[in-house]
C-alpha positions, -999 to +999 in steps of 0.1 A: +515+234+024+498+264+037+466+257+060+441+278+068+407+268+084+398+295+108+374+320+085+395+351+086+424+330+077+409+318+050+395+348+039+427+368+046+411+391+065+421+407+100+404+388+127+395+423+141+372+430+115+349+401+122+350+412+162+338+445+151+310+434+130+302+411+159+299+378+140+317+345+153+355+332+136+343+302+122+361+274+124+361+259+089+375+223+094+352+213+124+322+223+144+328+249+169+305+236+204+288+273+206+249+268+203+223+298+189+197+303+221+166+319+215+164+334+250+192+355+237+169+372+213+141+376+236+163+395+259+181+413+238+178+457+236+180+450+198+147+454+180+154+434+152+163+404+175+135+411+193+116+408+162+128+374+148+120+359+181+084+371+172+087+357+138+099+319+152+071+322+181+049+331+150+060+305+127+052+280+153+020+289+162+013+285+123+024+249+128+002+244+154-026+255+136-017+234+109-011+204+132-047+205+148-066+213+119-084+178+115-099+192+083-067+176+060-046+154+065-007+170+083+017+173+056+049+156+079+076+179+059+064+211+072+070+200+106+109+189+096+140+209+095+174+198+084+206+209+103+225+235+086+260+231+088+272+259+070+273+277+102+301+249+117+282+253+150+272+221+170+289+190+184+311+178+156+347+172+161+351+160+129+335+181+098+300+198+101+276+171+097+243+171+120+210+147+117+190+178+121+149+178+132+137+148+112+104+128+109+103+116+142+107+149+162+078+162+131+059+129+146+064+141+180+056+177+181+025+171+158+012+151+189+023+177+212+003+206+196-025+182+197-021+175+237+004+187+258+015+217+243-016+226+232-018+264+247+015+271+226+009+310+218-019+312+244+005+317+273-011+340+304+014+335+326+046+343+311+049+371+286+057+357+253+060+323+240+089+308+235+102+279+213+119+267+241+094+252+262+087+229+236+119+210+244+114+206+285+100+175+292+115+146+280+156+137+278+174+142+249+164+175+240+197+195+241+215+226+234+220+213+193+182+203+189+171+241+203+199+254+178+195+239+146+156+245+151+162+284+157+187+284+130+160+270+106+135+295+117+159+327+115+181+317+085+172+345+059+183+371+087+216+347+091+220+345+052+211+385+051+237+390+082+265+368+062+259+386+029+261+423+038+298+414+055+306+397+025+299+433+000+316+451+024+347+433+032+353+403+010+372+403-025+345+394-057+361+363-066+357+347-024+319+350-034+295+333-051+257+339-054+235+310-041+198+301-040+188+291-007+150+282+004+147+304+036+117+320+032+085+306+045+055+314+023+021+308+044-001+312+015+018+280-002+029+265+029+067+257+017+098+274+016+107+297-012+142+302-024+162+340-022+192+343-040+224+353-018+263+368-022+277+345+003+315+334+014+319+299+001+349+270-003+371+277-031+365+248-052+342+242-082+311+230-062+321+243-028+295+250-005+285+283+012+291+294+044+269+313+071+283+336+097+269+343+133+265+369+157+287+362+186+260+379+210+231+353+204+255+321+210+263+302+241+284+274+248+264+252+271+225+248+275+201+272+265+190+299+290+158+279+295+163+244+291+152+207+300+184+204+334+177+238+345+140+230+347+146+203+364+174+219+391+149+246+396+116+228+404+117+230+444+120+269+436+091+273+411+071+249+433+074+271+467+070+305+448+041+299+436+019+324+449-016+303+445-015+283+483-040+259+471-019+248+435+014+252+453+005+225+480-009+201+450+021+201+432+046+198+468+020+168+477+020+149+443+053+157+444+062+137+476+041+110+471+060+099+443+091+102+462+107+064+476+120+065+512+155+075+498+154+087+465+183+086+440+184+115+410+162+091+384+135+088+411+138+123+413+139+131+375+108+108+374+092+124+398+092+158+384+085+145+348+056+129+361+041+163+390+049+190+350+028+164+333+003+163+360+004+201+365+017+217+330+019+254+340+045+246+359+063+253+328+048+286+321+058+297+358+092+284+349+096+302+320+080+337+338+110+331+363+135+332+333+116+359+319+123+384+352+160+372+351+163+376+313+191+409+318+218+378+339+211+360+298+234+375+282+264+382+309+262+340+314+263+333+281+292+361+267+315+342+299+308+307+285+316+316+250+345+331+255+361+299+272+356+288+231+366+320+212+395+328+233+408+294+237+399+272+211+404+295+181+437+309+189+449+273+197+438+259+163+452+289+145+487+283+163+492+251+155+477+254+119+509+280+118+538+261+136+522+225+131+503+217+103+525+230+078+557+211+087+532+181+085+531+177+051+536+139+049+508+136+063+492+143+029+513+111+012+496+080+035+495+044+030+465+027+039+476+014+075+451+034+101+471+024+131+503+031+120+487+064+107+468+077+137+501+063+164+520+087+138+502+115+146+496+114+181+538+111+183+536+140+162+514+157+183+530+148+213+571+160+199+550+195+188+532+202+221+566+186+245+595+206+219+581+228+198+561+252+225+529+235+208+519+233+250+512+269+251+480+264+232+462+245+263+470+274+288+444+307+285+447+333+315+460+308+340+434+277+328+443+247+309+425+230+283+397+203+286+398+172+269+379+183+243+406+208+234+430+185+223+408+162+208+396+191+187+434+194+179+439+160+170+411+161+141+436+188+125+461+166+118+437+146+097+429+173+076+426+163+039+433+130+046+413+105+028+407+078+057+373+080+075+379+099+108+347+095+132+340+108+168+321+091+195+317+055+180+309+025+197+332-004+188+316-030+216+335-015+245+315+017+252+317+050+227+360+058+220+369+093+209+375+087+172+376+056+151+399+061+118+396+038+098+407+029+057+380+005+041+359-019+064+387-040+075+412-015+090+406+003+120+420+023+150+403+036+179+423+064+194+412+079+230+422+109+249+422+113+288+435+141+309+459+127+339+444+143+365+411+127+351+398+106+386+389+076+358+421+076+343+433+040+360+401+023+351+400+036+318+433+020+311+425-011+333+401-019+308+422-022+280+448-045+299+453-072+276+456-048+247+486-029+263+504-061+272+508-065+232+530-042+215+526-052+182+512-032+151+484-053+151+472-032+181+435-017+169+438+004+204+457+041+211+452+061+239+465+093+245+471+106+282+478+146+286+498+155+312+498+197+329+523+186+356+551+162+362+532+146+394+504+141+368+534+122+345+540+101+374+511+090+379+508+079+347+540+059+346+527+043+380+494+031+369+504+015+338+535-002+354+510-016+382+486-026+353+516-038+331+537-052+354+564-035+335+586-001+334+585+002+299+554+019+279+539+002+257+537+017+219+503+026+218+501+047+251+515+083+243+519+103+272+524+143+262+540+166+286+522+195+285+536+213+314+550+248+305+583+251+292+618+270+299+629+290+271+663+275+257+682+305+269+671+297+306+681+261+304 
């Protein structure tokens, strides 16, 4: 079987020519964890990025208008955007399926515009508005949320960008022509539809698929964001050149400071001095603003830890891996035999068949989230439910895999060096003592060096009380390799 889930792959194109039309590789199997960031725009020397950061600032402020006009009642779908997964960006490990900007965040900022965002587009302090701010105060508000909502609001560039590669370098029959509602008509106040010659899956209703430009993605949090905010408060706070406001905010500040605070007393006590004195934000932001030309540099470094790493390690072991996998495809419905068959697999590709080379990039090894990513390929195709981060009673597991309601696996991975590694496995004592195929429990331990192996042997015999591992802990050597002439 012949696998090919990276875009250019797919496509059979060179790799080369997406890098010099400046859009991302996709990854067509799962989410790649690279996030849009509207900052990006602002500061970039493009005009036409410079422009659709104009348009979302623009857009906004229409939905603010909308959202205080006590004239009519709020029509709640305006003010809610679902998450487009045809880019394959976000925090999926599995597929490309998001929860997107629903009723309650539509609920949420309607009060906003109506309180404490209510000088949205009326800034004095900082430049320009920017859709970010709406996501500093409060928890939750992350690098996907800011994403999916820029990606709604720039989407007929995104669909424009994807189709003007697609005349120029794809084959007629690896398009189709869609009708996609990107367009927002103020006059109507709902989105009209364009039509589009876009990539797409080559099946009778497969879906189309969006490209990127790699120079407005990064792979952590926004530029301006909610933890940044927060990490930079004593600096906004002292800066401020108005004596008599920069003493009211230090003072409040304090005062709601215990004797020895911890980081929530400290979290809460910033929440509570921005909600007290709001254009704190707006001095935030202006601070951002003056360092907008560090944006980019930070952000090309982080994404390149993704586009140099994780894509070439997906395409090598789609190459050398995946395609001598083909039982894979010809399963009975047993998830724990299934999912302990291809972590051993993994495990005799990455210890004999130089499948380690994939989590080494310019002297660094791979995170976790590397081979877990890598582990979700050997699913591919497979028709039993393969879900990431699920809760099963003993705190969230890597992936669940599971073949109806009544048969389950939950399969974790942990890095040896990892300083929660013994507790981790401490947990699951009593499971490890059984090493029968009714074990619903695998873990998976990677190993960079033979100390790190070692280590591993010695906590489980301490745990176990017993040399010998037990079936459902696979520990992978991934420490590099002599060539078979050298041995």
């Amino acid at each position: 079987m012949e696998l090919k889930i990276i875009f250019s792959d797919y496509f059979q194109i060179s790799s080369s020519t997406l890098e010099k039309y400046g859009a991302l590789d996709i990854c067509l199997s799962s989410d790649l964890p690279l996030f849009i960031d509207p900052f990006l725009l602002f500061a970039s020397e493009k005009p036409e990025y410079q422009t659709l950061h104009d348009k979302i600032v623009a857009h906004l402020v229409g939905l603010k208008n909308i959202a205080i006009d006590k004239t009519t009642s709020t029509n709640l779908q305006l003010f809610q955007f679902p998450e487009r997964e045809q880019n394959w960006l976000g925090l999926c490990k599995y597929g490309n399926k998001g929860k997107g900007l629903g009723p309650v965040f539509a609920r949420n900022i309607i009060n906003a515009f109506n309180g404490f965002y209510a000088n949205f587009g009326d800034e004095t302090i900082s430049s320009k508005s920017h859709i970010e701010k709406l996501t500093l105060v409060g928890k939750g508000i992350g690098r996907d949320f800011i994403s999916d909502f820029t990606t709604n609001l720039i989407l007929e560039y995104l669909l424009e960008y994807t189709e003007t590669f697609a005349k120029q370098h794809l084959q007629p029959n690896q398009t189709k022509t869609f009708s996609v509602r990107c367009r927002f008509d103020s006059n109507f106040k709902t989105w009209m539809p364009r039509d589009f010659v876009l990539p797409y899956f080559y099946l009778e209703d497969g879906d189309f698929i969006i490209l990127t430009p790699l120079d407005i993605l990064t792979k952590d949090d926004a530029f301006i964001c909610n933890s940044d905010l927060h990490a930079s408060f004593r600096k906004i706070a002292n800066s401020l050149e108005n004596s008599t406001l920069r003493d009211a905010i230090n003072d409040y500040f304090r005062k709601l400071l215990p004797t020895s605070p911890k980081k929530d007393d400290i979290d809460h006590a910033i929440t509570a001095t921005i909600n007290k004195f709001p254009e704190i934000l707006d001095y935030y932001i202006r601070i951002k603003e003056s360092e907008k030309d560090q944006a980019h540099a930070v952000s090309a470094e982080k994404r390149a830890e993704i586009v140099k790493e994780f894509v070439p390690a997906v395409r090598a072991f789609c190459d050398s891996i995946i395609a001598a996998g083909s039982d894979f495809f010809t399963i009975k419905p047993d998830s724990y035999t299934e999912a302990l068959k291809r972590a051993i697999y993994l495990k005799e590709v990455i210890e004999n068949n130089d499948g380690y080379r994939i989590f080494y990039h310019n002297g660094k090894t791979a995170s976790e989230e590397t081979i877990q990513r890598i582990f979700r390929l050997t699913w591919f195709l497979s028709p039993y439910d393969v879900n990431s981060e699920v809760n099963n009673g003993r705190g969230p597991a890597d992936y669940k895999v599971s073949y109806g309601g009544s048969d389950s696996t939950i399969v974790e991975f942990k890095l040896a060096r990892s300083s929660s590694l013994e507790k981790n496995l401490q947990n699951q004592t009593e499971i490890y003592k059984k090493a029968s195929k009714a074990i619903s429990d695998i873990k998976v331990v990677l190993c960079y060096t033979v100390t790190e192996i070692a280590k591993v042997k010695k906590i489980l015999k301490k745990i176990t009380g017993d040399d010998a591992i037990p079936e459902n802990i696979i520990i992978i050597d991934a420490t590099p390799k002599k060539s078979a002439s050298k041995v």
